[in-house]
C-alpha positions in Angstrom: -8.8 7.4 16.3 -5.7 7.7 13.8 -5.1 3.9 13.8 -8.6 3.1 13.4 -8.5 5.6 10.7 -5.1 3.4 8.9 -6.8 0.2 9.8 -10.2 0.7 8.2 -7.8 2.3 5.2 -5.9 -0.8 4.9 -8.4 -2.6 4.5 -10.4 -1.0 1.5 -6.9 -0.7 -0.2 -6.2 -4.7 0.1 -9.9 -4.7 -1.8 -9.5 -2.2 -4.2 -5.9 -1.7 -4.9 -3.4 -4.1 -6.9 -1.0 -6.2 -5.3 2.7 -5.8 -6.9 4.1 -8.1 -5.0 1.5 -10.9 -6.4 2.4 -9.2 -10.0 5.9 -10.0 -9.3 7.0 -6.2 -10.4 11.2 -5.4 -9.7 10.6 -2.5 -7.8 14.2 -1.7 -9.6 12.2 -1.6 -12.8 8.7 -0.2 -11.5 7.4 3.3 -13.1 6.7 5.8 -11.3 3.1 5.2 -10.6 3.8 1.7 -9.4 6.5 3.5 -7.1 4.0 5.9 -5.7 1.4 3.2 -4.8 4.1 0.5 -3.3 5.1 3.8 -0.6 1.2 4.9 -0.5 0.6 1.3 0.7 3.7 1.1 2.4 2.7 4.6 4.4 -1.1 3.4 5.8 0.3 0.1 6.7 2.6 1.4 8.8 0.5 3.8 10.3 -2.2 1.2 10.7 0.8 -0.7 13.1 2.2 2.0 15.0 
């Protein structure tokens, strides 16, 4: 149930939220709400593995 839950979450966040990577933001020089959503995305795809 908790992975279908992350998988089905990773998906709607690759529709809906940005891409830094694609943006080509220095996570060195990111603010703080670039920061929270690169470990927000990092977080559910992890989960979404596991």
């Amino acid at each position: 149930m908790k992975k279908t839950l992350f998988k089905s979450l990773a998906k709607i966040n690759r529709l809906i939220l940005p891409s830094l990577t694609k943006r080509g933001v220095d996570l060195a020089k990111a603010k703080k709400w670039q920061m929270a959503l690169f470990g927000y995305r990092l977080w559910v795809t992890k989960n979404a593995l596991d």
